[in-house]
N, C-alpha and C positions, 0 to 999 in steps of 0.2 A: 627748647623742646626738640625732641628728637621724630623727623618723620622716617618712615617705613614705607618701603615701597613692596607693594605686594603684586609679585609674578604669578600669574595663572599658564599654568599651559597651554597648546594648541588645543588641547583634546578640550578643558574646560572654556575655553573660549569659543570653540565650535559648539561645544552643548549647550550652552550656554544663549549664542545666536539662534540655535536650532527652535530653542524653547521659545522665545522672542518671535519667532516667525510661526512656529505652531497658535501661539495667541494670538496675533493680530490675523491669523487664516480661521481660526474659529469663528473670533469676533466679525469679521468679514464676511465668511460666506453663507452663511444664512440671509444673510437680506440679500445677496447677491444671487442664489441660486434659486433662494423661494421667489416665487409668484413672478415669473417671468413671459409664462404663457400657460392657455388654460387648452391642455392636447383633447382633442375630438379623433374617437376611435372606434373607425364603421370596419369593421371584419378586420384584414390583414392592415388593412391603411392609418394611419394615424398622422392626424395633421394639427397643426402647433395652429393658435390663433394670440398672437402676441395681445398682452392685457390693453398697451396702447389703442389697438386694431379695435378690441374687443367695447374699449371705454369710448370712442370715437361712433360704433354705431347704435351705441347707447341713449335712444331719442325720447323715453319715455320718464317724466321726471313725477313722483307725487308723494306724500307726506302719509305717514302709514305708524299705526301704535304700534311699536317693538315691545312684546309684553317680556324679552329679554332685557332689554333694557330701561323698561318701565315711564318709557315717552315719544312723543311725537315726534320721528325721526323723515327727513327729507331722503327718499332715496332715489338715486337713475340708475335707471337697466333699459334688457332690452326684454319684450314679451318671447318667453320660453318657447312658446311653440312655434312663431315665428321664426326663430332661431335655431331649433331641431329641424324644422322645412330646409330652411336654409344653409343648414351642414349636411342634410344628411337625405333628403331630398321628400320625407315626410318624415313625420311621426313614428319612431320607433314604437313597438308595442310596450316593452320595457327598457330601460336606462342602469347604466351598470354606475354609479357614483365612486369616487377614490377621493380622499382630501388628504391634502398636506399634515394633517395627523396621521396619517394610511388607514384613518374609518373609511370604508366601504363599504355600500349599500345598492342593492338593485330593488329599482322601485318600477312600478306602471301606471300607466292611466295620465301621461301629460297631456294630452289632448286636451286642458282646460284653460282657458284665456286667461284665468288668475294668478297665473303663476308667471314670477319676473326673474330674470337673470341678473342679479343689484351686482355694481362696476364702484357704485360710488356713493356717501352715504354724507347728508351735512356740507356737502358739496366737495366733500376728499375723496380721492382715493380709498377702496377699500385696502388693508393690508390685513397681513398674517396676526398681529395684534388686533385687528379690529374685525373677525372672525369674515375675513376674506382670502384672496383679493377677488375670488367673485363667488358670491350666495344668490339660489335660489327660495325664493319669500313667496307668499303667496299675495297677493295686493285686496284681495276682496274676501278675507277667510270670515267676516264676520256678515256677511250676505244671507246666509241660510242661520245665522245665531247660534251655531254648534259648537264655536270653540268660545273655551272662556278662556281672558288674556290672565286670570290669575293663576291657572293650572299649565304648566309649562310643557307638559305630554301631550297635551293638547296640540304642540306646533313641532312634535318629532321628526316630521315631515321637512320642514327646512332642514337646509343642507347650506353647511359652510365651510370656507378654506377649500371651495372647489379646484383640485389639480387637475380630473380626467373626467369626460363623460362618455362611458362606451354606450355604440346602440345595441339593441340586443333582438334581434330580428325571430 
């Protein structure tokens, strides 16, 4: 048997690494670059609250029907308004929303204690797969019996894959 040695050039063997390193930087930076911190942004200022930081002051833990996911899910967060106090020194009248799909959305009216910041769901981490790494839920939406969990419009309102929350004075 006769073997054959096959020469590639410099050029083919740099394109060739080039491509190799353009894949494993694809595959890589997305979990790298997503969900690293969730930026709060009052006028010119914009301040980074790393997810660690953010899942650390996470104290409120209770079991809530995801009518996305069709069961009784354990989630911890922190209470939203609590947490707009605490960035931003009260309650913005409106909130400007950005998520990691670049859906935006500006809403008003958090002033309501039922609304949570969820960090962690089932006792994981929320991620970019698990429509995190941090959503706003509401924890008591079936209090007044106006939302039905089999009508999905119903819960528009939840916000997920949260990147940014501008206040909007």
């Amino acid at each position: 048997m006769n073997a054959v040695a096959l020469h590639r050039s410099p050029w083919v063997r740099a394109r060739s690494r080039l491509a190799c390193v353009l894949i494993f930087v694809s595959l890589a930076l997305p979990s790298a670059a997503f969900a690293q911190a969730l930026n709060m942004i009052n006028g010119d200022v914009t301040q980074k609250i790393t997810l660690s930081d953010l899942r650390a002051i996470s104290d409120t833990t209770f079991t809530l029907y995801d009518p996305y996911q069709g069961r009784d899910v354990e989630m911890r967060g922190i209470a939203f308004r609590r947490f707009l106090v605490d960035q931003f020194g009260d309650v913005p009248p409106a909130l400007h929303f950005v998520a990691w799909d670049d859906y935006e959305v500006t809403l008003e009216g958090w002033d309501d204690p039922s609304w949570y910041l969820i960090t962690t769901e089932d006792g994981d981490p929320l991620t970019i797969r698990t429509r995190g790494p941090v959503r706003l839920v509401e924890r008591d939406y079936n209090e007044q019996g106006d939302r039905d969990v089999e009508n999905l419009r119903d819960f528009n309102d939840w916000i997920w894959m949260i990147r940014s929350i501008e206040a909007k004075w």
